[in-house]
Backbone as CSV, one residue per row, in Angstrom:
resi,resn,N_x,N_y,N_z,CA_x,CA_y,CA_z,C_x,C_y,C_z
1,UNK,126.125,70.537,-138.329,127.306,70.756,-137.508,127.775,72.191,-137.728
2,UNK,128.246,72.645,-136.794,128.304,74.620,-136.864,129.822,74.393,-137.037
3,UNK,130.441,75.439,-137.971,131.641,75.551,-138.093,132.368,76.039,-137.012
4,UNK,133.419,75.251,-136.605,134.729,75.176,-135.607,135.498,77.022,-136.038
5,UNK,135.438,77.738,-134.914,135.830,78.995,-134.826,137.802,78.823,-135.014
6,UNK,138.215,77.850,-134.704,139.659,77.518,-135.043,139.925,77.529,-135.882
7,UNK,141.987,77.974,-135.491,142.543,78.133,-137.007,142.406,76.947,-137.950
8,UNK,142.718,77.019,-139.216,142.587,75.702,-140.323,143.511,74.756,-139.339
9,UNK,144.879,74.849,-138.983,145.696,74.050,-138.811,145.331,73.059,-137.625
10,UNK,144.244,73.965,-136.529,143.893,73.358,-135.936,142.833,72.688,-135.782
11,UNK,142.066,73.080,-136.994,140.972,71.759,-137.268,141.433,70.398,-138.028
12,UNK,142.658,70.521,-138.736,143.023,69.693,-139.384,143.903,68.860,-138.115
13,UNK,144.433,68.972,-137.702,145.148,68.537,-136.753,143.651,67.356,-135.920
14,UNK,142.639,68.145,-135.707,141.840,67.732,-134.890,141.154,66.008,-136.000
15,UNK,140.670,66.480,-137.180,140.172,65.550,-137.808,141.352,64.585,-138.532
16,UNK,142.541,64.848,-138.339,143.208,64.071,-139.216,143.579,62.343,-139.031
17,UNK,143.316,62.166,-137.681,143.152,61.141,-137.126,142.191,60.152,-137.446
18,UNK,140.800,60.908,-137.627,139.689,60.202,-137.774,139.729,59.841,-139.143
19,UNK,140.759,60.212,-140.313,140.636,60.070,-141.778,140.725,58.362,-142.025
20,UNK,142.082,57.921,-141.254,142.286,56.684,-141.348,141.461,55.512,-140.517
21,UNK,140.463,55.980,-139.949,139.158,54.887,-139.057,138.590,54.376,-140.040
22,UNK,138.044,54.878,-140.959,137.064,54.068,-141.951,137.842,53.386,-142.578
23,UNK,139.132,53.668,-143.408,140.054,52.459,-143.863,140.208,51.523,-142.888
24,UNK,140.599,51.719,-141.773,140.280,50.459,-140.886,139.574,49.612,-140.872
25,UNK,137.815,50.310,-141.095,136.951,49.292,-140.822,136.642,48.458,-142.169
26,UNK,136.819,49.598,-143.566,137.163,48.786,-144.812,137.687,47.605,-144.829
27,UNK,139.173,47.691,-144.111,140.141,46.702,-144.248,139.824,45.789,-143.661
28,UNK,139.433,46.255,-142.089,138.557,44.933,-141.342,137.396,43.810,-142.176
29,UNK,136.774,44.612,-142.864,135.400,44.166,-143.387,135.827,43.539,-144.268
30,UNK,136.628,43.498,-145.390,136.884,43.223,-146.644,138.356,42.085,-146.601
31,UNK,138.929,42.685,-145.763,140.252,41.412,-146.007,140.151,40.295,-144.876
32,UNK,139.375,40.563,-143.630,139.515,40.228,-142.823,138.031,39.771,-142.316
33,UNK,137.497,39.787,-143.168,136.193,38.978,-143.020,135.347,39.702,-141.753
34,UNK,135.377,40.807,-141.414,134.793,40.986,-139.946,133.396,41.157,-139.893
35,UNK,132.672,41.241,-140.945,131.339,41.180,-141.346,130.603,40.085,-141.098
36,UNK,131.319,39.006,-140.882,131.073,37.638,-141.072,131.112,36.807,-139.788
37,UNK,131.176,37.463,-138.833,131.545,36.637,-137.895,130.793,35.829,-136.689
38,UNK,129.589,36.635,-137.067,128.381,36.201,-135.934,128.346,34.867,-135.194
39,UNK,128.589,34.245,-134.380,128.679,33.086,-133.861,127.619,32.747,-133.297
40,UNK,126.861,31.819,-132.988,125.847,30.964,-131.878,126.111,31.751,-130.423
41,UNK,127.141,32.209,-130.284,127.258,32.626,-128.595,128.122,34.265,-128.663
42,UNK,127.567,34.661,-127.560,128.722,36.097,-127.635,129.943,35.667,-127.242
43,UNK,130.104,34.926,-126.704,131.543,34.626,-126.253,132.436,33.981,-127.109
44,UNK,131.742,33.735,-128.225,132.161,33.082,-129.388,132.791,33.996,-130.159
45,UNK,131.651,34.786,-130.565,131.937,36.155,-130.978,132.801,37.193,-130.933
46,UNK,133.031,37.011,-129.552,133.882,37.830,-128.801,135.518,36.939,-129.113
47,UNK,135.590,36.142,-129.173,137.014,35.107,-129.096,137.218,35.788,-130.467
48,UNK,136.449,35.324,-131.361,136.914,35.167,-132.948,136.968,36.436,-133.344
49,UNK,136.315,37.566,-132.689,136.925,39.049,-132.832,138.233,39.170,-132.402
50,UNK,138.482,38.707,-131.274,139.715,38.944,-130.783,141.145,38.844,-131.374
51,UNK,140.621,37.459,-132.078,141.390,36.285,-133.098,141.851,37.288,-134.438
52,UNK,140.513,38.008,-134.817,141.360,38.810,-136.224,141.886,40.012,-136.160
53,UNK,141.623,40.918,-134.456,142.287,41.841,-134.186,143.322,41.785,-134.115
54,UNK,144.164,40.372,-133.195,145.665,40.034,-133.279,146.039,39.795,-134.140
55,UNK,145.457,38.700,-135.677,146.128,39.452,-137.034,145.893,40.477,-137.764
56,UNK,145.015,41.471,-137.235,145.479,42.567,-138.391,146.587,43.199,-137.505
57,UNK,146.692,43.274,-136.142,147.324,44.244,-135.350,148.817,44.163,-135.822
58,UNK,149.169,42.203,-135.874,150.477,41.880,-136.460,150.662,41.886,-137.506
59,UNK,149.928,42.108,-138.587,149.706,42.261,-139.884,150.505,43.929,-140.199
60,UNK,149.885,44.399,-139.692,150.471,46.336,-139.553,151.420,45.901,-139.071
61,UNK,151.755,45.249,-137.772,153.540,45.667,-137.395,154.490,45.172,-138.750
62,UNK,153.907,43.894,-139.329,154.848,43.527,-140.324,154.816,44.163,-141.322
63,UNK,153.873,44.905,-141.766,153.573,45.923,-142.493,154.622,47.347,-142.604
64,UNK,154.945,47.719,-141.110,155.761,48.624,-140.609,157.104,48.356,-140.846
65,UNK,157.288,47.097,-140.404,158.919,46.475,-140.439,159.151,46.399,-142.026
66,UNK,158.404,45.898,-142.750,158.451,45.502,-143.996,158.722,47.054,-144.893
């Protein structure tokens, strides 16, 4: 990857977002079982993904409020 001709502030600005994705998928994987989910059907699959996105999603808001 060739180094970004931008100021520091604006490379940091650019990557700082992406810092907290992999804790995501950590958190997904590890508290939230998302590793695990393979079902007999995609549509199965697809439900029971859905299922732990709405609790982690409400998990963070209570997280926030809390």
């Amino acid at each position: 990857m060739p180094n970004l001709a931008s100021p520091p502030a604006e490379i940091w600005r650019l990557y700082r977002n992406r810092a907290t994705g992999e804790n995501r998928i950590k958190e997904l994987k590890y508290d939230y079982a998302l590793d695990k989910i393979n079902q007999q059907s995609f549509d199965a699959t697809e439900t029971t993904l859905n299922f732990i996105m709405i609790a982690f999603n409400l998990m963070s808001l209570f997280k926030q409020v809390v």
